[in-house]
C-alpha positions as CSV (number, residue, x, y, z in Angstrom):
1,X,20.8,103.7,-19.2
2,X,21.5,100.0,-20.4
3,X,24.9,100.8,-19.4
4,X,24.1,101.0,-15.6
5,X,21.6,97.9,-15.8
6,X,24.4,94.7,-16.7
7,X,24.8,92.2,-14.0
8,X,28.4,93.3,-13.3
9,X,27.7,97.2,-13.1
10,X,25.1,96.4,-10.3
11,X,26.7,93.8,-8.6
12,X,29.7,96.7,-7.7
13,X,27.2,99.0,-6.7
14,X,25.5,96.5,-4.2
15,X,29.5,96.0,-3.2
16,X,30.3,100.0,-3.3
17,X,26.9,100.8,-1.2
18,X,27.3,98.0,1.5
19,X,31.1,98.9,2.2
20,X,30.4,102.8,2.1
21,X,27.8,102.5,4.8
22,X,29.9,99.7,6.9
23,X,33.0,102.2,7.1
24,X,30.6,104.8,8.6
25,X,29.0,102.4,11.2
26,X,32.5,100.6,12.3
27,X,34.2,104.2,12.5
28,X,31.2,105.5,14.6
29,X,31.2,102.3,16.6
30,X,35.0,102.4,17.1
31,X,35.0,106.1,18.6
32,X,32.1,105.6,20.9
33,X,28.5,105.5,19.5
34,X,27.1,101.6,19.2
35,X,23.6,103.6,17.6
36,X,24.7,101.6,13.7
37,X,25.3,98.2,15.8
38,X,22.6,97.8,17.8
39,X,20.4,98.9,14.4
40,X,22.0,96.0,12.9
41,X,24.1,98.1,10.3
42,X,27.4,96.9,10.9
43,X,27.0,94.4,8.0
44,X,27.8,94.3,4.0
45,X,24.6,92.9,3.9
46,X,22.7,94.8,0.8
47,X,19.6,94.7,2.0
48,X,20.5,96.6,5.3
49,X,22.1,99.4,3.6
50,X,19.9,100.1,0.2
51,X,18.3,103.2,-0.2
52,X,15.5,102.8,-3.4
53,X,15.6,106.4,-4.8
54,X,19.5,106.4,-3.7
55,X,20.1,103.1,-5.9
56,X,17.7,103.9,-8.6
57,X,19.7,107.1,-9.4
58,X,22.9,105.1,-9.6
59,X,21.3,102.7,-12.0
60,X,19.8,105.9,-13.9
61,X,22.8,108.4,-14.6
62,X,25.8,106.5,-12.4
63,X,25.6,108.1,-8.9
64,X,23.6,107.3,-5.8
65,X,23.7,106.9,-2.2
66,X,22.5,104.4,0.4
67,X,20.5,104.4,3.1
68,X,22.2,106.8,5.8
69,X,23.7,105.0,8.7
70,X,22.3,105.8,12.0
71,X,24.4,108.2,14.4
72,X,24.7,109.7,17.5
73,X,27.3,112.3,18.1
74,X,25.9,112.4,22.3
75,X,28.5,108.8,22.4
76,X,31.2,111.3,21.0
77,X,34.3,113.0,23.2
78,X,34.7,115.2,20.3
79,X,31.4,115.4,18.6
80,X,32.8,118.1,15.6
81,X,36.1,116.1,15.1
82,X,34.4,112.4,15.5
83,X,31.6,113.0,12.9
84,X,34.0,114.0,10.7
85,X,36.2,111.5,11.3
86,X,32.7,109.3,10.7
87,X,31.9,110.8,7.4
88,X,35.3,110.7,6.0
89,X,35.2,106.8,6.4
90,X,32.3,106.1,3.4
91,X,34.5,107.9,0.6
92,X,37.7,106.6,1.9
93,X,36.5,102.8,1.7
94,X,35.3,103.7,-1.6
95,X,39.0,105.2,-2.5
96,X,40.5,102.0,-1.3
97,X,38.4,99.3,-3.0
98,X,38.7,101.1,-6.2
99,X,42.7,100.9,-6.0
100,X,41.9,97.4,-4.8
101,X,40.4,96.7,-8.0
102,X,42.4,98.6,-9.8
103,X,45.4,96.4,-8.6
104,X,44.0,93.4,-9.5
105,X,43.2,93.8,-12.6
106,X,46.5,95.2,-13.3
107,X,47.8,91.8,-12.0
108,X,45.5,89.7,-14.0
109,X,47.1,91.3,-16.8
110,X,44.4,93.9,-17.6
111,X,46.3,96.8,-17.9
112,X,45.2,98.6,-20.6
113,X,43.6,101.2,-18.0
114,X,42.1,104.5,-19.9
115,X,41.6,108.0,-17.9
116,X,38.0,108.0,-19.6
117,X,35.4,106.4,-16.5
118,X,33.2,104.9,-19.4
119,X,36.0,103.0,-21.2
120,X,36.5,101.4,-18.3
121,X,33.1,99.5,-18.6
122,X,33.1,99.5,-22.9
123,X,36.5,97.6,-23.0
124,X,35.9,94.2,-24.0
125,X,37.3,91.4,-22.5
126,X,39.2,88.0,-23.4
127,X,39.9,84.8,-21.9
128,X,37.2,82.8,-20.2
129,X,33.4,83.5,-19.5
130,X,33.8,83.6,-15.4
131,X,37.2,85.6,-16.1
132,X,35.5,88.2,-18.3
133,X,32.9,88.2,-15.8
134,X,35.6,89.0,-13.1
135,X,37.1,91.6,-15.0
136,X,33.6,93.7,-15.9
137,X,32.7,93.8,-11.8
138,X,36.2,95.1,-11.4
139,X,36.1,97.5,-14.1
140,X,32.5,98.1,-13.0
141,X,34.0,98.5,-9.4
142,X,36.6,101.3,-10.2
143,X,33.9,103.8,-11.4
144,X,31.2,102.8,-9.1
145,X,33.3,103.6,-6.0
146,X,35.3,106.5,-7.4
147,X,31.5,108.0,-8.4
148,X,30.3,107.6,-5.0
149,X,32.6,108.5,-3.6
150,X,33.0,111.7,-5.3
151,X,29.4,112.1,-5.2
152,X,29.0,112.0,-1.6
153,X,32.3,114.8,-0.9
154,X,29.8,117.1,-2.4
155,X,29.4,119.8,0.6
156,X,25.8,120.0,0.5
157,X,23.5,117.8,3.3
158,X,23.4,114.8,3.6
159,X,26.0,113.9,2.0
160,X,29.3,113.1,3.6
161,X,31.0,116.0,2.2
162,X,28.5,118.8,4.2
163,X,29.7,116.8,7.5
164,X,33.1,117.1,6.5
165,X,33.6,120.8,6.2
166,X,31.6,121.2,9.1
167,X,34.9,120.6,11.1
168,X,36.1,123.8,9.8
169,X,33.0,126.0,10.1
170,X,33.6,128.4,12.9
171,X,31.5,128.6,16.2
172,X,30.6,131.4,15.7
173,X,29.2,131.1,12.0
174,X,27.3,127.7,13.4
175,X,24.0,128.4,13.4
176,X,23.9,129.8,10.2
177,X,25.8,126.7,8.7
178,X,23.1,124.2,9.9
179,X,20.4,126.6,8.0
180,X,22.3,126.0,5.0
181,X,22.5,122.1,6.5
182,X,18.4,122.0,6.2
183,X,18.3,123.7,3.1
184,X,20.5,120.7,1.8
185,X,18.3,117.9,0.8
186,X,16.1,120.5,-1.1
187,X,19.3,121.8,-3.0
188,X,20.4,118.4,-4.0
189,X,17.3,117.7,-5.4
190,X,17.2,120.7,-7.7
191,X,20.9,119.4,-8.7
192,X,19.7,116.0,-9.5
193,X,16.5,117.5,-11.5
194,X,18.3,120.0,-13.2
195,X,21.0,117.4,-14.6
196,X,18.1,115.2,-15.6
197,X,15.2,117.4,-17.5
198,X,17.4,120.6,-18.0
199,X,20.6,119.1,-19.0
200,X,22.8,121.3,-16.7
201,X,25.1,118.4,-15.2
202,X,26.4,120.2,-12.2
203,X,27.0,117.1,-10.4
204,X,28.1,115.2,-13.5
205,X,30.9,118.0,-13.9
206,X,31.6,117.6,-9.9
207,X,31.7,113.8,-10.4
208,X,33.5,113.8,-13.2
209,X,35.9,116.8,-12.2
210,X,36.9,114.2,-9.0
211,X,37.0,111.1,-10.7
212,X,39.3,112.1,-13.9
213,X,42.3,113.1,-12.4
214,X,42.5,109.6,-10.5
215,X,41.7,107.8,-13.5
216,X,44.6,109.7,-14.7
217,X,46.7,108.3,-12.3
218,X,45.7,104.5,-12.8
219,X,46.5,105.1,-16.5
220,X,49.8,105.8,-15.4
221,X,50.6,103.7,-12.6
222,X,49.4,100.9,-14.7
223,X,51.4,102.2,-17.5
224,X,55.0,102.2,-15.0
225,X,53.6,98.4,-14.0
């Protein structure tokens, strides 16, 4: 747990929370729907976006979520397509800024990138105490947003992921998919619990099973650079 509790781990996840839930609201304001900007969500701002359980659990095994941003498919022309389009923007801000950090650490030099996502906060630095403190929020920054956002593609409400595959649910098979919708939140939890007391990490392995193959790829891109 002391892992997840140094300055630098929780400063990216204030970072990787406040930019998850800003994508959503600027995406859903863009097509239509001004419900996240008149609720005063279309900030980085921590403290609009925190979710205490959602953080907690971040701080306790790695993976979290934030407070859900407000959002009314009524302002939608295509309700189906824009709330995908909506959910799609939290895990793809989390894609980008970890490539962001990625990159610059490679240019500071710190390429010695490893496809294991806890090596990436073990490696020691060099140089400087703000520059070491620079390079742990990055490194800190590339598995906090890769996590979430592999976290929150999990099809199972409300997470991103169950809004998602909604898009290609058909009609007809709708009401039975927004049963399984309400039954979410109740399925997670017995995901989260089982990881914790039972030690059956189904979401570690779904976490994990994302986050590998792009840590992969950094190892290599940062090999060719």
């Amino acid at each position: 747990m002391s892992t997840f509790l140094n300055p630098p781990f929780i400063i990216a996840i204030l970072i990787a929370l406040s930019v998850h839930e800003w994508a959503h609201g600027v995406v859903a304001n863009w097509l239509g729907d001004p419900t996240a900007k008149m609720d005063g969500r279309l900030t980085v701002n921590p403290i609009s976006h925190l979710d205490p359980v959602g953080t907690l659990m971040f701080l306790v095994v790695g993976f979290g979520w934030a407070k859900p941003v407000p959002v009314d498919p009524r302002y939608f022309k295509n309700p189906k397509r824009d709330m995908t389009l909506v959910a799609l923007a939290g895990p793809a801000s989390n894609f980008i800024m970890a490539f962001v950090a990625f990159f610059i650490l490679v240019m500071m030099g710190k390429n010695g990138m490893t496809s294991s996502a806890m090596g990436l906060l073990s490696s020691a630095g060099s140089g400087s105490p703000i520059m070491i403190l620079i390079e742990q929020v990055l490194k800190s920054a590339i598995f906090v947003n890769l996590a979430l956002m592999a976290f929150n593609l999990l099809p199972i409400a409300p997470l991103d992921g169950s809004k998602i595959i909604h898009a290609f649910i058909p009609y007809q098979h709708e009401q039975q998919y927004q049963l399984f919708m309400q039954r979410g939140p109740y399925i997670l939890l017995l995901l989260i619990l089982a990881g914790i007391f039972l030690n059956v990490p189904i979401l570690s392995m779904w976490v994990f099973g994302i986050m590998s193959p792009i840590l992969d790829l950094m190892s290599m891109i940062a090999g060719i650079l």
